[in-house]
C-alpha positions as CSV (number, residue, x, y, z in Angstrom):
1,X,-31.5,1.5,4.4
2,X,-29.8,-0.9,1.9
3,X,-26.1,-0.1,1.0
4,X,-26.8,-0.4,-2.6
5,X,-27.6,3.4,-3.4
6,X,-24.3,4.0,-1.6
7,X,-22.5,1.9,-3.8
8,X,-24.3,2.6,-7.1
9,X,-23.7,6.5,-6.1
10,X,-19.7,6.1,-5.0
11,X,-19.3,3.5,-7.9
12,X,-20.4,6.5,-10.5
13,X,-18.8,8.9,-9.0
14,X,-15.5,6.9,-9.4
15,X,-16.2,6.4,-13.1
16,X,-17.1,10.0,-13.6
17,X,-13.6,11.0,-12.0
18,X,-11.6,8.1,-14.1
19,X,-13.2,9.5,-17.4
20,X,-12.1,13.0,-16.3
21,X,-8.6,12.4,-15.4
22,X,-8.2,9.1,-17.4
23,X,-9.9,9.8,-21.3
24,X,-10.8,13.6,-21.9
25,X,-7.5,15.5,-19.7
26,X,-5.0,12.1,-20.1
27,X,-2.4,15.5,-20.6
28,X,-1.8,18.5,-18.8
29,X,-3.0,21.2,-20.6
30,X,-4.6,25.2,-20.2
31,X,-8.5,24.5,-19.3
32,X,-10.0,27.5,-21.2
33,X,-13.1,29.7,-19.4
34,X,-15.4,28.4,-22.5
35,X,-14.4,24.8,-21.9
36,X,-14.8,24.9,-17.8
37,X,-17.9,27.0,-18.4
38,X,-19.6,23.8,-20.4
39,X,-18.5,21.6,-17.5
40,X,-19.6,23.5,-14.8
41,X,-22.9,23.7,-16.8
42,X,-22.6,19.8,-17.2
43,X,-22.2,19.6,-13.4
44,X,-25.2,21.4,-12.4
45,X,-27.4,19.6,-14.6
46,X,-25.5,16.2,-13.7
47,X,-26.7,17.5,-9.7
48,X,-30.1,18.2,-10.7
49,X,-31.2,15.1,-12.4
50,X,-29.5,13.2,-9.4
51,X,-31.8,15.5,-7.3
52,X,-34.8,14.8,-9.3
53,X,-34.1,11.2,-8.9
54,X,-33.7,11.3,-5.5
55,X,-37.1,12.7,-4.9
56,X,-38.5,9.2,-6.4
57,X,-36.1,7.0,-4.4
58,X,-37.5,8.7,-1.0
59,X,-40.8,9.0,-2.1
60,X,-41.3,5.7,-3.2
61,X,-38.8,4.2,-0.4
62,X,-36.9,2.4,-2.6
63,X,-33.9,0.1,-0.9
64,X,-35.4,1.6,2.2
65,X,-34.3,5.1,1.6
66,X,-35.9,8.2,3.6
67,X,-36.8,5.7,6.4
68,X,-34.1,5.7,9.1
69,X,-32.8,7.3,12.5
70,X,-36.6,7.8,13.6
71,X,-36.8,10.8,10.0
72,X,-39.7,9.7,7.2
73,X,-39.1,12.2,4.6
74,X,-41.0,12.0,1.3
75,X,-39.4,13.2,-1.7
76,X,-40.5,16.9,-1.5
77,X,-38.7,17.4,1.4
78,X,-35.7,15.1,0.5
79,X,-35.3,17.5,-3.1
80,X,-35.4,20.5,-1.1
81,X,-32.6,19.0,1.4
82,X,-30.5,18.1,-1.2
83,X,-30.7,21.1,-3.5
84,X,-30.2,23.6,-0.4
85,X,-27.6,21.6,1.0
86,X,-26.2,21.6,-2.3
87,X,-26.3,25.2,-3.1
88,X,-25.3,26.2,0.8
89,X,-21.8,23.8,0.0
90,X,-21.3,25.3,-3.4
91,X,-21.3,28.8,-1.9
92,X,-19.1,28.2,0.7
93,X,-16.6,26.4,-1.9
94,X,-17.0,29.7,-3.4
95,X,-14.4,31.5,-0.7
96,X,-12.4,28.1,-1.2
97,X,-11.3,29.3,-4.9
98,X,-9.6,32.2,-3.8
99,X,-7.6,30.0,-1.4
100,X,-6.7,27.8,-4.8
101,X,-6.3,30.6,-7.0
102,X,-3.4,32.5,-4.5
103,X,-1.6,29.1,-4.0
104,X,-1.5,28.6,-7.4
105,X,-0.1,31.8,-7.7
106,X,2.0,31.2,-4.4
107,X,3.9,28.3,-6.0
108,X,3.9,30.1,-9.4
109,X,2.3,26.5,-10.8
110,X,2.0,26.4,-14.7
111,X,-1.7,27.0,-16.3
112,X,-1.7,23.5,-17.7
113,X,-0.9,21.3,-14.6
114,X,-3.5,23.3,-12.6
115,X,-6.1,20.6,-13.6
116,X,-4.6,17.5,-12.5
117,X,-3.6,19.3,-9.4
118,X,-7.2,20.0,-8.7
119,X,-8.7,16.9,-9.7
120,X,-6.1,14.9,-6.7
121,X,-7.5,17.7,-4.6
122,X,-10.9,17.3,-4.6
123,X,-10.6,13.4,-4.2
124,X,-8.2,13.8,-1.6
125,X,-11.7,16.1,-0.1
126,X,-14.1,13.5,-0.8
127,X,-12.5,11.3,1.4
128,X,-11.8,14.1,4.0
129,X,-15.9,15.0,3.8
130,X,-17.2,11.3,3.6
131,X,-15.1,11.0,6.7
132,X,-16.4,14.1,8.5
133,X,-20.2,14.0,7.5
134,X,-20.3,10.1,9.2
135,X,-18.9,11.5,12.1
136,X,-20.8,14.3,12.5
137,X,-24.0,12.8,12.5
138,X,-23.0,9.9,14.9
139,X,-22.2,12.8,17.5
140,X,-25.2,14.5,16.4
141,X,-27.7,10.9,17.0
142,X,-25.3,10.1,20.2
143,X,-25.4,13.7,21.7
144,X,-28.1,15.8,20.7
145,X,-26.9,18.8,22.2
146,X,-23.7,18.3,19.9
147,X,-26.1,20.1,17.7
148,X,-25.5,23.3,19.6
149,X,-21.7,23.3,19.1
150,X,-21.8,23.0,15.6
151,X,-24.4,26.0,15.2
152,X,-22.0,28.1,17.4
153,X,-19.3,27.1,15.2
154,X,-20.9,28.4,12.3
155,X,-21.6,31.8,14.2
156,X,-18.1,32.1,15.3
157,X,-17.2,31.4,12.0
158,X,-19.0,33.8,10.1
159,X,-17.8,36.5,12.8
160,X,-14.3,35.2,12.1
161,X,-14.5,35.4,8.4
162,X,-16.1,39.2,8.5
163,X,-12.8,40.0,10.0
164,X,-10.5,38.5,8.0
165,X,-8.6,39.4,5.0
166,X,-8.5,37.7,1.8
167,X,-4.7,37.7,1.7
168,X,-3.7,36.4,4.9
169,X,-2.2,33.3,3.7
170,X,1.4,32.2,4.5
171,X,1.5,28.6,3.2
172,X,5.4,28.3,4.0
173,X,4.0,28.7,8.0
174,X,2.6,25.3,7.2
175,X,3.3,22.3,9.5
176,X,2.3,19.8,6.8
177,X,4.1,21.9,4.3
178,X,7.3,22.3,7.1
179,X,6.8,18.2,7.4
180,X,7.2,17.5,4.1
181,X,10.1,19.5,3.6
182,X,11.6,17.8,6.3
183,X,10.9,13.9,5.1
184,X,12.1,14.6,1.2
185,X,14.0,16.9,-0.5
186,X,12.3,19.3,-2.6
187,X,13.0,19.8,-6.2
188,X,13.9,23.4,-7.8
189,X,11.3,23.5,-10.7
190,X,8.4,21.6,-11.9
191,X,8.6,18.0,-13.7
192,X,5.7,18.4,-15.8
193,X,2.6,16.5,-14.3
194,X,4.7,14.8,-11.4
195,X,4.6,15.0,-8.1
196,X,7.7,12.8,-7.4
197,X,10.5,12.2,-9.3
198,X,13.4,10.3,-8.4
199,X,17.0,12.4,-8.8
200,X,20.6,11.0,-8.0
201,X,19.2,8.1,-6.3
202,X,16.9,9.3,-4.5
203,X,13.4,10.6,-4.2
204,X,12.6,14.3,-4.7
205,X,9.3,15.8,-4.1
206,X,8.4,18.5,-6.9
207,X,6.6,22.1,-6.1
208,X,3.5,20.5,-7.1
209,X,3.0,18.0,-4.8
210,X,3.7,21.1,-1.8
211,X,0.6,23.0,-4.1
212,X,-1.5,19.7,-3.5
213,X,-0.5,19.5,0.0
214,X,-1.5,22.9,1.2
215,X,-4.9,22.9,-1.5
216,X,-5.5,19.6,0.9
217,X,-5.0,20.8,4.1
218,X,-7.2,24.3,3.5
219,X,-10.1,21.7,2.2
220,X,-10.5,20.2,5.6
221,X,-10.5,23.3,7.3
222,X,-13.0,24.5,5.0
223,X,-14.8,21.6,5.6
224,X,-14.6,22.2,9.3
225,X,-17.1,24.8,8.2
226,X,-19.4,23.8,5.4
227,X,-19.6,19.9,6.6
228,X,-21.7,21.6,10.0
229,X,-23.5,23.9,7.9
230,X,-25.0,20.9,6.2
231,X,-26.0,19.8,9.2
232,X,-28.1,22.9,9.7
233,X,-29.9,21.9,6.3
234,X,-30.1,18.1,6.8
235,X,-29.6,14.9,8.6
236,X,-29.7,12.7,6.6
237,X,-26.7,11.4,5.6
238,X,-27.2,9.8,2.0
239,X,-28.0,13.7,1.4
240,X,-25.3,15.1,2.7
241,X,-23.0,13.4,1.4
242,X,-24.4,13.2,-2.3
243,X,-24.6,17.3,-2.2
244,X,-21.3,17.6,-0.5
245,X,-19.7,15.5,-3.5
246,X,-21.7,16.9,-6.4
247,X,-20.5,20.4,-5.2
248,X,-17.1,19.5,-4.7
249,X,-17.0,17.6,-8.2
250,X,-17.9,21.1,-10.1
251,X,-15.7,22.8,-8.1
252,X,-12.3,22.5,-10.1
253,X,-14.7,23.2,-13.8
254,X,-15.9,26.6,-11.5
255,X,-12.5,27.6,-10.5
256,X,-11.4,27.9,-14.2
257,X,-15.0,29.2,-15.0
258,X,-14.7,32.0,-12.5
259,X,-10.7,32.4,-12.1
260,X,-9.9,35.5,-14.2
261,X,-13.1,37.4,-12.8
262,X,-12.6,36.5,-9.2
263,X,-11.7,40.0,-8.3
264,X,-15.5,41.4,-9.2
265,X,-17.1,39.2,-6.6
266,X,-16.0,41.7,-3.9
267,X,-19.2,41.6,-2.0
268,X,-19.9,37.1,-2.3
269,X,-17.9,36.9,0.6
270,X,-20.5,39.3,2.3
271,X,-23.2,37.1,1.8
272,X,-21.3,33.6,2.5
273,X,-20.9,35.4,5.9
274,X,-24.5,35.7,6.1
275,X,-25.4,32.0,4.7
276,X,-23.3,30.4,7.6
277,X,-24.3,33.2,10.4
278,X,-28.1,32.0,9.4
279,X,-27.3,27.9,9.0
280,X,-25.6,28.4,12.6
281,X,-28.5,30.4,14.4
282,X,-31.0,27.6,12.2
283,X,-29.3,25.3,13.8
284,X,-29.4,27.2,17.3
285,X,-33.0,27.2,17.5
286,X,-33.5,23.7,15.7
287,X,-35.1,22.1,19.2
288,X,-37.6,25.3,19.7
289,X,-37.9,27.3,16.3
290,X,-37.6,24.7,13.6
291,X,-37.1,26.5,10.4
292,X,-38.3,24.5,7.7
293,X,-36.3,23.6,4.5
294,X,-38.5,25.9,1.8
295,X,-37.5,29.3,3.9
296,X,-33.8,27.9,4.5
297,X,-33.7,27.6,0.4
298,X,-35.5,30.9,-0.4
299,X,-33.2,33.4,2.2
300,X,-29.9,31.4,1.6
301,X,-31.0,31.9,-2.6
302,X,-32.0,35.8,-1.5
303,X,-28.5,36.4,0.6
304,X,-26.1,35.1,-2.4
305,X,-28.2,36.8,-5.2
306,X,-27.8,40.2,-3.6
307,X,-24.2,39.3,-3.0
308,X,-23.6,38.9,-6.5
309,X,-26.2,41.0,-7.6
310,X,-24.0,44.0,-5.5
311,X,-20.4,42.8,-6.8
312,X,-21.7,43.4,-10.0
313,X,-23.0,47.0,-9.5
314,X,-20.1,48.2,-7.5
315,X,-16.4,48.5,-8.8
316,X,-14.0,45.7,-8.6
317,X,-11.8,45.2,-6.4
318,X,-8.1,45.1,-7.2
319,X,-7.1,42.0,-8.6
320,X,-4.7,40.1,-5.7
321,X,-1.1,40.0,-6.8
322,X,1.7,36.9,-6.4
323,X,4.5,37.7,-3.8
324,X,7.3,39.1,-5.4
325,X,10.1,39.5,-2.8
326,X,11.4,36.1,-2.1
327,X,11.1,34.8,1.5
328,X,14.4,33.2,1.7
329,X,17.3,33.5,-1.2
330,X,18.3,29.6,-0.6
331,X,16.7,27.8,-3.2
332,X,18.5,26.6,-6.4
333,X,18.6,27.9,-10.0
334,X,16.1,26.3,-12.2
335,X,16.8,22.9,-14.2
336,X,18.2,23.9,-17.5
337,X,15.8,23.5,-20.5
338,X,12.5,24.2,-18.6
339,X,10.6,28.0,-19.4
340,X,9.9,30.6,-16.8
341,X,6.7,29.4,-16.3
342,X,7.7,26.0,-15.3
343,X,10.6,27.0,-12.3
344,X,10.3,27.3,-8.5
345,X,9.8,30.7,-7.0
346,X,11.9,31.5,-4.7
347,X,10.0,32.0,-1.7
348,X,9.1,27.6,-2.0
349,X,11.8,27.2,0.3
């Protein structure tokens, strides 16, 4: 396969990012539900014309594409790989916004810098998943029976997640969090879009840059779990990767889409149990019951409909609420001049 699509795909990608951050949200500012849903809307349809696209380049074998590591796929099967893989990393990033939505509200961050902090995030994850999917599949074509871990690590996941509770996160427990504290000082209140900023000499790191660091290191445990679950989808890795990143690129216009109705999808998590229980028995039984991409789309489709389908029925749940006892009293008054809004809580430090 020729490295051109990889380049033509990575090189858009960049440009799409560097319009976002660079032309239409130069400054911070509140990203309205109206506004996020049109991008998240633009997103989709972005995914599914690349989708539709990609059928023709592996039906037609263009730059070589759909003939490599012994797999000739023609462009039915490549659409259906993609758009499952797609929806099977969207869903999953689905549990990932209630981690971003209670550290935002963790380190109290300010409506309008949300975005940029999101937006360093995600490419920060596209690295982290580019990374991850190439090294995957080289243990997967190296050792076959790799394939087996990764499908129990789904299982154990999905057992893992039944049992745990939305709110058990601590992000002063951690270590990268600890580190940083440790290598600079941190600042007591936010300095507008920075992330450093340079006081009495010397350099200070600023609330937002701890938000960014913990939103970081919960993506690649996240994708610990979603990058395998491709895997149970697809090996090819021009797919993976393409769906990986065109999920995680509508994932910071979904966050702001879904953010202030979070608390009525009580029963998705339910079903993103269910999605990574079936990927990791799929991929259990890949070498003696192959189960063909059309059923993974139609009962992955079937288990987050009724998911939604039953948050919407049934009550919400109640809406998850800041900490409001501070962990530790030692942290500083805020810097004279700045709001409420724009200070340190006092359990940053």
């Amino acid at each position: 396969m020729s490295s051109l699509p990889w380049i033509v795909f990575v090189v858009l990608v960049l440009l799409l990012l560097a319009l976002d951050l660079g032309v239409l949200n130069r400054s911070p500012r509140r990203i309205t539900a109206r506004e996020a849903l049109r991008w998240t809307a633009f997103w989709v349809l972005l995914a599914m014309t690349w989708n539709v696209a990609l059928g023709f380049m592996y039906e037609y074998h263009w730059f070589g594409i759909g003939v490599h590591y012994g797999m000739h796929l023609s462009g039915q099967q490549a659409a259906l790989q993609f758009l499952t893989s797609y929806l099977v990393e969207e869903s999953l990033s689905v549990d990932n916004l209630f981690v971003m939505a209670m550290v935002f509200r963790y380190f109290s961050v300010p409506e309008r810098l949300q975005h940029r902090v999101l937006f360093f995030g995600i490419l920060g994850a596209l690295v982290f998943r580019g990374i991850f999917i190439v090294a995957g599949l080289a243990l997967i074509n190296l050792f076959s029976w790799t394939v087996y871990v990764f499908g129990a690590l789904l299982v154990y996941t999905a057992v893992r997640m039944l049992f745990t509770k939305d709110d058990d996160l601590h992000p002063e427990q951690n270590p990268l969090l600890r580190l940083a504290r440790r290598v600079l000082p941190i600042t007591s209140s936010y300095h507008d879009e920075r992330f450093l900023v340079r006081l009495e000499g010397r350099m200070h790191a600023t609330p937002l840059l701890l938000a960014l660091v913990f939103i970081e290191a919960s993506d690649v445990v996240f994708a610990v779990d979603s990058v395998p679950a491709v895997f149970g989808v697809t090996r090819d890795p021009f797919i993976a990767f393409t769906s990986n990143v065109f999920a995680i690129l509508g994932l910071r216009s979904l966050y702001f889409a879904i953010a202030a109705v979070m608390s009525s999808f009580r029963y998705i998590k339910v079903s993103l149990v269910l999605v990574l229980g079936f990927v990791g028995v799929k991929m259990l039984l890949t070498h003696h019951m192959p189960i063909g991409s059309g059923i993974s789309l139609g009962v992955i489709v079937s288990l987050l409909g009724l998911g939604v389908i039953a948050s919407l029925v049934a009550k919400p749940k109640p809406e998850l609420e800041a900490p409001t006892e501070p962990r530790d009293q030692s942290v500083a008054a805020g810097t004279p001049g700045l709001g409420a809004a724009e200070r340190t809580p006092d359990n940053l430090r």
